[in-house]
N, CA, C and O atoms as CSV, one atom per row, in Angstrom:
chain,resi,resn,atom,element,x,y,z
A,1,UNK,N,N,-52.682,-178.230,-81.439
A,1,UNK,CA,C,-53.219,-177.301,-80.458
A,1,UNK,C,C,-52.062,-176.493,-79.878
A,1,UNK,O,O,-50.923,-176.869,-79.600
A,2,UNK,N,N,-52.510,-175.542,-79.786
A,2,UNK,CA,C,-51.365,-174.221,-79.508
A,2,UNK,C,C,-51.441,-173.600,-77.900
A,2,UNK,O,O,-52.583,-173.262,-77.586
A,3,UNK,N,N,-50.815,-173.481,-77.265
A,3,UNK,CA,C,-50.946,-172.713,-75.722
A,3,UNK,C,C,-50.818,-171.177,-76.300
A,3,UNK,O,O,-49.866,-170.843,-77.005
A,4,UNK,N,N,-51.749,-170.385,-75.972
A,4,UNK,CA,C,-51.588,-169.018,-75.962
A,4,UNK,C,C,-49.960,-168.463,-75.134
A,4,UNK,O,O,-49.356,-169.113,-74.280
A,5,UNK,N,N,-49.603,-167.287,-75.625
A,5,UNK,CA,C,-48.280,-167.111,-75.370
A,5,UNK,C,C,-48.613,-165.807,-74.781
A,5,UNK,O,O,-49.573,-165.170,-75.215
A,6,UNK,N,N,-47.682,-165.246,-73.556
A,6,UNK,CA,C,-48.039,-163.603,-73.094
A,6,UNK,C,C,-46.601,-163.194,-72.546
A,6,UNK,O,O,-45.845,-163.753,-71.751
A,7,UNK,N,N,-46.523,-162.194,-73.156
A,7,UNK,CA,C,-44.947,-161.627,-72.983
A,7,UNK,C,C,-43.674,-162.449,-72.841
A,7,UNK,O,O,-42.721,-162.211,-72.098
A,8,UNK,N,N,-43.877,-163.728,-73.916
A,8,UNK,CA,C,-42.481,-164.543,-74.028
A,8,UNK,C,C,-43.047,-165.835,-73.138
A,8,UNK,O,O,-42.489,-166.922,-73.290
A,9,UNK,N,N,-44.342,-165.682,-72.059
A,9,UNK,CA,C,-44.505,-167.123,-71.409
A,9,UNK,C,C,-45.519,-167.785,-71.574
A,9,UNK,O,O,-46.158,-167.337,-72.526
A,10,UNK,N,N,-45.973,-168.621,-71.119
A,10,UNK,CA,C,-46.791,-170.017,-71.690
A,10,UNK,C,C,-47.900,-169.381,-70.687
A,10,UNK,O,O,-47.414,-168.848,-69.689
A,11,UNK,N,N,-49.175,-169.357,-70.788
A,11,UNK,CA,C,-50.112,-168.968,-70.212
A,11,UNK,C,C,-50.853,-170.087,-69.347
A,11,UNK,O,O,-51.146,-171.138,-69.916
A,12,UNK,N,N,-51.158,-169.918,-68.051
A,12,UNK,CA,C,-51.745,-170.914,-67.348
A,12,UNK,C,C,-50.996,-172.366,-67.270
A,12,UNK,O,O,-51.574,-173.422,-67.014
A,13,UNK,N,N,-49.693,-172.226,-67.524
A,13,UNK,CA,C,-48.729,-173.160,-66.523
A,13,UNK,C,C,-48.161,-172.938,-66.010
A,13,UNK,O,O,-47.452,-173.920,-65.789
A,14,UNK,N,N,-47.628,-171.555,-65.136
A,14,UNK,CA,C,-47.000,-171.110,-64.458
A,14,UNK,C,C,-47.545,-171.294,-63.004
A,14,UNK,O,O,-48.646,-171.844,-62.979
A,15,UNK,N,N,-47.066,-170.987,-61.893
A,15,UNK,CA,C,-47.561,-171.414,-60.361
A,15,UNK,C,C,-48.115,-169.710,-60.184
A,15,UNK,O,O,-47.575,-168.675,-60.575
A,16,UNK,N,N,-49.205,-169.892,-59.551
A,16,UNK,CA,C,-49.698,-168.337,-59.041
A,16,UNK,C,C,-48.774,-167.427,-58.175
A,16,UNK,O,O,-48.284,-168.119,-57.282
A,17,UNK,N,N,-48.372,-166.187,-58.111
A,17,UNK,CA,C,-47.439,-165.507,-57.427
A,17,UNK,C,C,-48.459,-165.368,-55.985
A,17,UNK,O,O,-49.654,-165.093,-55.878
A,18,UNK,N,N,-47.928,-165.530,-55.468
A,18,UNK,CA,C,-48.402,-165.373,-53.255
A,18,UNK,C,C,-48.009,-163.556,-52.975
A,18,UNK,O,O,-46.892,-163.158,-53.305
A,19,UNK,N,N,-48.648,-162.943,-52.588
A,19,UNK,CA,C,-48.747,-161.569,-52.177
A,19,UNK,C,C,-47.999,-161.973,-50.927
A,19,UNK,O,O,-47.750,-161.072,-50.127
A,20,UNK,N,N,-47.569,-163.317,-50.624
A,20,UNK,CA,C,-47.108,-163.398,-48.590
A,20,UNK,C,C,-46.580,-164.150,-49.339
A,20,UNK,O,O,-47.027,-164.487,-50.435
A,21,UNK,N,N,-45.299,-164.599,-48.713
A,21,UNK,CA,C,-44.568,-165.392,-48.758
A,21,UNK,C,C,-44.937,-166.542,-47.909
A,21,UNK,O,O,-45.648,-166.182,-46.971
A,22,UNK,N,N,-44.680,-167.852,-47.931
A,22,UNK,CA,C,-45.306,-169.275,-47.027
A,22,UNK,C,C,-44.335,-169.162,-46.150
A,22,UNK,O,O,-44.362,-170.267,-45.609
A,23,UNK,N,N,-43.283,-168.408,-45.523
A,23,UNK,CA,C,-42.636,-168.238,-44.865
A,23,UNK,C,C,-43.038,-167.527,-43.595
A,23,UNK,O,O,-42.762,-167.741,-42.415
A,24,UNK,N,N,-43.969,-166.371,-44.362
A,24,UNK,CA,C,-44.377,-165.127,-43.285
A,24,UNK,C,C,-45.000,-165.825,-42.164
A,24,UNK,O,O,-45.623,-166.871,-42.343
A,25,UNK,N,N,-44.818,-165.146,-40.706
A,25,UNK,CA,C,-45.600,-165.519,-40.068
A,25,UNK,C,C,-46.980,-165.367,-40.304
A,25,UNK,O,O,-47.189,-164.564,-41.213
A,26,UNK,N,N,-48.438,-166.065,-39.593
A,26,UNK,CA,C,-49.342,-165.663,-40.099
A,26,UNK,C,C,-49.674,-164.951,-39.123
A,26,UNK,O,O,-48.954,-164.968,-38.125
A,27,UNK,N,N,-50.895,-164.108,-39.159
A,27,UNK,CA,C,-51.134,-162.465,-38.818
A,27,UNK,C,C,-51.761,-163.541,-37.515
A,27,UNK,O,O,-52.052,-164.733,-37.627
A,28,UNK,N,N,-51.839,-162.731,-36.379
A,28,UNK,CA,C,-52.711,-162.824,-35.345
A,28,UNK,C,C,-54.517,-163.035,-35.956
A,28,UNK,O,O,-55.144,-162.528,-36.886
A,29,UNK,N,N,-54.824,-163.934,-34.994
A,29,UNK,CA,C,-56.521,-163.957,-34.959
A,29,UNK,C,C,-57.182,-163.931,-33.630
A,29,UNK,O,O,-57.101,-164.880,-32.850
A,30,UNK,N,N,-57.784,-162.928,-33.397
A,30,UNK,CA,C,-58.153,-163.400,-32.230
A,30,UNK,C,C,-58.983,-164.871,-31.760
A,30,UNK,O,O,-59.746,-165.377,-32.582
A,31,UNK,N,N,-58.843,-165.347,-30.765
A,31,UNK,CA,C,-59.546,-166.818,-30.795
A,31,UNK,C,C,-61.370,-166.849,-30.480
A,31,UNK,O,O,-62.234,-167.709,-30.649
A,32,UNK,N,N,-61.374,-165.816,-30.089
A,32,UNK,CA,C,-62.847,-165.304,-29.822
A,32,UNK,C,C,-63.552,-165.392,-30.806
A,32,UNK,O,O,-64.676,-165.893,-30.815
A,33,UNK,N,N,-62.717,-164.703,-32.166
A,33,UNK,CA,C,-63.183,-164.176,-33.347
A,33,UNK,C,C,-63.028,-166.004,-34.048
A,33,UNK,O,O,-64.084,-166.508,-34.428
A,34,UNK,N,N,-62.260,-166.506,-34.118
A,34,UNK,CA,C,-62.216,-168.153,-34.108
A,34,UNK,C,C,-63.411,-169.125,-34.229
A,34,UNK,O,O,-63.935,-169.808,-35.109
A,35,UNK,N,N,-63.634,-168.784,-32.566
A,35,UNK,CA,C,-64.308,-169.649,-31.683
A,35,UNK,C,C,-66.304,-169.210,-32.531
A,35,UNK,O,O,-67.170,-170.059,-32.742
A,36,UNK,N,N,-66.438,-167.492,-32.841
A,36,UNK,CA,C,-67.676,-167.190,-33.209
A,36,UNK,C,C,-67.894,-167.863,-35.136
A,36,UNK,O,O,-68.895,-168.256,-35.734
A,37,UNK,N,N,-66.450,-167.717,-35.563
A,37,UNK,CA,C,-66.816,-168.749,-37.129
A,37,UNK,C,C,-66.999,-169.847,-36.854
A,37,UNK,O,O,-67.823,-170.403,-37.580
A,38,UNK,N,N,-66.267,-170.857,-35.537
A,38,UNK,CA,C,-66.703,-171.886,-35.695
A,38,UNK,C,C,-68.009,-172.304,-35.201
A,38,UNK,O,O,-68.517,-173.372,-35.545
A,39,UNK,N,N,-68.718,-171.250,-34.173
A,39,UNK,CA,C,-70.023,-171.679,-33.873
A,39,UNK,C,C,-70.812,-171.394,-34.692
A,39,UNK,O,O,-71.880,-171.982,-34.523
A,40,UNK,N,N,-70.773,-170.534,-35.799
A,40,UNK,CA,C,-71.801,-170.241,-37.259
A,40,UNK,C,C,-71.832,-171.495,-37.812
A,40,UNK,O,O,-72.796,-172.152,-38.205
A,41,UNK,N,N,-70.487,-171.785,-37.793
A,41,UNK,CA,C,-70.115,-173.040,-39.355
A,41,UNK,C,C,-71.071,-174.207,-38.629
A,41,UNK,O,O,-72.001,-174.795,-39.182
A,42,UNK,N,N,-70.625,-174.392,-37.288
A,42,UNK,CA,C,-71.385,-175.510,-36.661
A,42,UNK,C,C,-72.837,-175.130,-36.507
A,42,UNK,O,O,-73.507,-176.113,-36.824
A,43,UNK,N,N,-73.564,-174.170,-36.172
A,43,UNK,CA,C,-74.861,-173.644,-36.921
A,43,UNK,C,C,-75.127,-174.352,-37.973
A,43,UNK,O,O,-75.774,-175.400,-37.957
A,44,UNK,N,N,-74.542,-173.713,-39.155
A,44,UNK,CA,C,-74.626,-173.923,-40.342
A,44,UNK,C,C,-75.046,-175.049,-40.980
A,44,UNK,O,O,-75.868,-175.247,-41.875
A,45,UNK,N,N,-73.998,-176.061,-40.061
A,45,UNK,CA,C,-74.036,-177.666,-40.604
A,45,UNK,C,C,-75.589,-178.198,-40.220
A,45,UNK,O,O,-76.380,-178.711,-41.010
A,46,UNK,N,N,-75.869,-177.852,-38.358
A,46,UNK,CA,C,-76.849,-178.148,-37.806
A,46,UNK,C,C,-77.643,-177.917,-38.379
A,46,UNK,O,O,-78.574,-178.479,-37.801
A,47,UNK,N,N,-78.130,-177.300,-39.444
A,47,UNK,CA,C,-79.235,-176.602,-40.025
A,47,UNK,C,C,-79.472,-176.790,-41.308
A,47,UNK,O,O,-80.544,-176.459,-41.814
A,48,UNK,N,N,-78.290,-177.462,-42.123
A,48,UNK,CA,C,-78.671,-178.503,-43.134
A,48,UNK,C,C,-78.698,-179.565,-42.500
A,48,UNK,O,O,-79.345,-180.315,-43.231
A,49,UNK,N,N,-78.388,-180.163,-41.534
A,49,UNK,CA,C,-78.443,-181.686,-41.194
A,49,UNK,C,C,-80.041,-181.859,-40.994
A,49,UNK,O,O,-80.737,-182.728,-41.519
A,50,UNK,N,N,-80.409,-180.964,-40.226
A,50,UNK,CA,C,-81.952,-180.612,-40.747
A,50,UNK,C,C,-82.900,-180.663,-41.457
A,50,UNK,O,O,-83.868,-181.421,-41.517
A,51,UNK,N,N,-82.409,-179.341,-42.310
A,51,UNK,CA,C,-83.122,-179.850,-43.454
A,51,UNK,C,C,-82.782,-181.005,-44.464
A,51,UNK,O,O,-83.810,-181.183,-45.117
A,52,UNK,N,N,-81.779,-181.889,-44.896
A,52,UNK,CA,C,-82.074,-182.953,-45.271
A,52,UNK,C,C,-82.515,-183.745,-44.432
A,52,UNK,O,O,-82.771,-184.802,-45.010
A,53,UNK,N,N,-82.812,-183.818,-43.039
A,53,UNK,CA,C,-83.767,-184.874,-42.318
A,53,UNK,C,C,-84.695,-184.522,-42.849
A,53,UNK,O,O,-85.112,-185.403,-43.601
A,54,UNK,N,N,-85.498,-183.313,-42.863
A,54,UNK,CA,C,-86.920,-183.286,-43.108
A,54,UNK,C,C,-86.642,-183.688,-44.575
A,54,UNK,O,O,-86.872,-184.882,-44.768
A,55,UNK,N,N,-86.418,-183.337,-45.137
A,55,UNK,CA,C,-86.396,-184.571,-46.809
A,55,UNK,C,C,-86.579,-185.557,-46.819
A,55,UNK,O,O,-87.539,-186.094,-47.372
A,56,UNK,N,N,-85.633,-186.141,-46.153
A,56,UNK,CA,C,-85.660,-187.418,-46.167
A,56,UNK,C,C,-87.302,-188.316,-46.064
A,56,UNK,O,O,-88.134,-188.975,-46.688
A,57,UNK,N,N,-86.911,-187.674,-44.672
A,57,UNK,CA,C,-88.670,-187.602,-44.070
A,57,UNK,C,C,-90.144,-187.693,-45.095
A,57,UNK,O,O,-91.130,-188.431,-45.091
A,58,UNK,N,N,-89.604,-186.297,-46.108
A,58,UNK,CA,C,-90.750,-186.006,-46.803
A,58,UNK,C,C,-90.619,-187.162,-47.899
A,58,UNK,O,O,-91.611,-187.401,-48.588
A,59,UNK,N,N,-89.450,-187.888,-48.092
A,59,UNK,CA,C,-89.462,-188.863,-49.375
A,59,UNK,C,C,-89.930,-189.862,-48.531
A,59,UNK,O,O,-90.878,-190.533,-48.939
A,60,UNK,N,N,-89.628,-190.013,-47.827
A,60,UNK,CA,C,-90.171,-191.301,-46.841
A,60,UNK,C,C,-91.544,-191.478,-46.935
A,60,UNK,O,O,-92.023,-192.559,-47.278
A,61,UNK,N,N,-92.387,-190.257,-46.589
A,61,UNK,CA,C,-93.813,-190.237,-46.843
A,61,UNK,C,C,-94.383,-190.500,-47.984
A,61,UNK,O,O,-95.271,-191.341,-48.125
A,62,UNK,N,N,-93.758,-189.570,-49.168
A,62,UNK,CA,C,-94.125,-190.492,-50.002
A,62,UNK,C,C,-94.077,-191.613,-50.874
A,62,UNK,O,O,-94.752,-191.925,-51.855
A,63,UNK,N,N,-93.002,-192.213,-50.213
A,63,UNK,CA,C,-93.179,-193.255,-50.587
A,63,UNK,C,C,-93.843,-194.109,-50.123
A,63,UNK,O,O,-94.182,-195.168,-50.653
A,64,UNK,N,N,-94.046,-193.777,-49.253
A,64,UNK,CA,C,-95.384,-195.118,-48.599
A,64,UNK,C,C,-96.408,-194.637,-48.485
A,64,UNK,O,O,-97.218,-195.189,-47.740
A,65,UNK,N,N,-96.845,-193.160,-49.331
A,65,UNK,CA,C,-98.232,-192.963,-50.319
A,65,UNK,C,C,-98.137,-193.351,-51.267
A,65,UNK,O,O,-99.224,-193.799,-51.633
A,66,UNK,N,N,-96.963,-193.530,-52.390
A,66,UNK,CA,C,-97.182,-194.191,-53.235
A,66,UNK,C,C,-97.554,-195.796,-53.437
A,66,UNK,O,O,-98.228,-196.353,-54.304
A,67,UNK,N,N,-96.852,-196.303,-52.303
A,67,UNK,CA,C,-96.837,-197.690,-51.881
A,67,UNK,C,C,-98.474,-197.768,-51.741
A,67,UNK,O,O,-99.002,-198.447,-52.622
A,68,UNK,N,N,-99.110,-197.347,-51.048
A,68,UNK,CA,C,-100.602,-197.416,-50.702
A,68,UNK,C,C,-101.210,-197.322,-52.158
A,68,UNK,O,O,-101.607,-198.321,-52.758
A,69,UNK,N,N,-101.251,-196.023,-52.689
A,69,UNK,CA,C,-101.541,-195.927,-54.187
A,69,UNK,C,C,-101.725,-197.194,-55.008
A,69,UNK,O,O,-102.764,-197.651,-55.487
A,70,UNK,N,N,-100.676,-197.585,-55.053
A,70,UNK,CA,C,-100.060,-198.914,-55.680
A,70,UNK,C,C,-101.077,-200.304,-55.525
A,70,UNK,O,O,-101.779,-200.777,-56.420
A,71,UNK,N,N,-100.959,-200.729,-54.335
A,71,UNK,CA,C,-101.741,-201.766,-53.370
A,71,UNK,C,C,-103.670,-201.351,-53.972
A,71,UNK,O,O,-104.553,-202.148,-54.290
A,72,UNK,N,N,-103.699,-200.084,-53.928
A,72,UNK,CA,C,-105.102,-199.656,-53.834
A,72,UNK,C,C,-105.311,-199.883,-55.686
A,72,UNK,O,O,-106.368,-200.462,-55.934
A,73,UNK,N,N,-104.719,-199.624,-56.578
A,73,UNK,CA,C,-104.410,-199.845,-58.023
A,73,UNK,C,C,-104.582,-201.481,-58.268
A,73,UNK,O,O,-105.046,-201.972,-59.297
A,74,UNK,N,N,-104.184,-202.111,-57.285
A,74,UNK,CA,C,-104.127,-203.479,-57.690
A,74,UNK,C,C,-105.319,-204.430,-57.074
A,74,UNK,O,O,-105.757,-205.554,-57.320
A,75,UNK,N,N,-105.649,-203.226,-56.008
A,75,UNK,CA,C,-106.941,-204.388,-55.817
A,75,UNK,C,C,-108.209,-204.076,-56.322
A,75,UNK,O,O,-109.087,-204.937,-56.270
A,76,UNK,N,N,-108.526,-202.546,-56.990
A,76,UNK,CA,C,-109.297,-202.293,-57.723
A,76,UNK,C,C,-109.251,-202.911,-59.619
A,76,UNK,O,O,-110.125,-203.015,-60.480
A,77,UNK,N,N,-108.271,-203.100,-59.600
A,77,UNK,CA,C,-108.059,-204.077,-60.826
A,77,UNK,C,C,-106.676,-204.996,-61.146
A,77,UNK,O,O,-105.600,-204.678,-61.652
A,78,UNK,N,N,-107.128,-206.129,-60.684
A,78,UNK,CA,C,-106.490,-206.932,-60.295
A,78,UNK,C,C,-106.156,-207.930,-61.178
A,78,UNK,O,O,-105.422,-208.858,-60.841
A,79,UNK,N,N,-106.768,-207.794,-62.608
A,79,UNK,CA,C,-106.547,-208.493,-63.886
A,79,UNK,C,C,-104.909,-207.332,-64.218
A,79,UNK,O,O,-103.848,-207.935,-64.386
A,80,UNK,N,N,-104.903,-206.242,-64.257
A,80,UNK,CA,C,-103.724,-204.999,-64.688
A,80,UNK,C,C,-102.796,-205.797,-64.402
A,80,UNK,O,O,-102.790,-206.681,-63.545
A,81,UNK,N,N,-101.839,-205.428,-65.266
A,81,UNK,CA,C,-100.209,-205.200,-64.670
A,81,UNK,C,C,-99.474,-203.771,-64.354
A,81,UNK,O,O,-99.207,-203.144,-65.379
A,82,UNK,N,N,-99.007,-202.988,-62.826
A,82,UNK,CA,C,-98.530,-202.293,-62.606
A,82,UNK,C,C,-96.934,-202.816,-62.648
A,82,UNK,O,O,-96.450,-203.932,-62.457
A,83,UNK,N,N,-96.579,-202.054,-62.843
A,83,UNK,CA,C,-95.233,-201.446,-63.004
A,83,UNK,C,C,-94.399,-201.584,-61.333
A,83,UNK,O,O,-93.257,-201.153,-61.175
């Protein structure tokens, strides 16, 4: 197996070049502007935490329709083997 070659170098083992140096200071943010991503993100979370409750919820239900199902399967024939 061969590494593709591009102008004399090995392709995709080299480290990515940074447009900023890790040196630069980093740019100003305002904290306002901060403070409004982190109340989305925390939105965000709140609102799947959510909706997988109601999932949960909804598996919950049915499983204890199926559970009933089941019970109701076995006493209408009660010679069967369910699963």
């Amino acid at each position: 197996m061969s590494v593709p070659k591009k102008k004399g170098r090995l392709v995709g083992l080299g480290r990515r070049a940074r447009s900023v140096p890790p040196s630069a200071p980093h740019p100003y943010v305002d904290p306002e502007v901060l403070m409004d991503q982190l109340k989305d993100k925390d939105d965000r979370i709140a609102a799947l935490e959510q909706k997988m409750a109601d999932q949960e919820a909804g598996w919950e239900a049915t499983r204890k329709q199926n559970e009933q199902m089941m019970e109701m399967m076995k006493r209408m024939y009660p010679n069967e083997h369910f699963p």
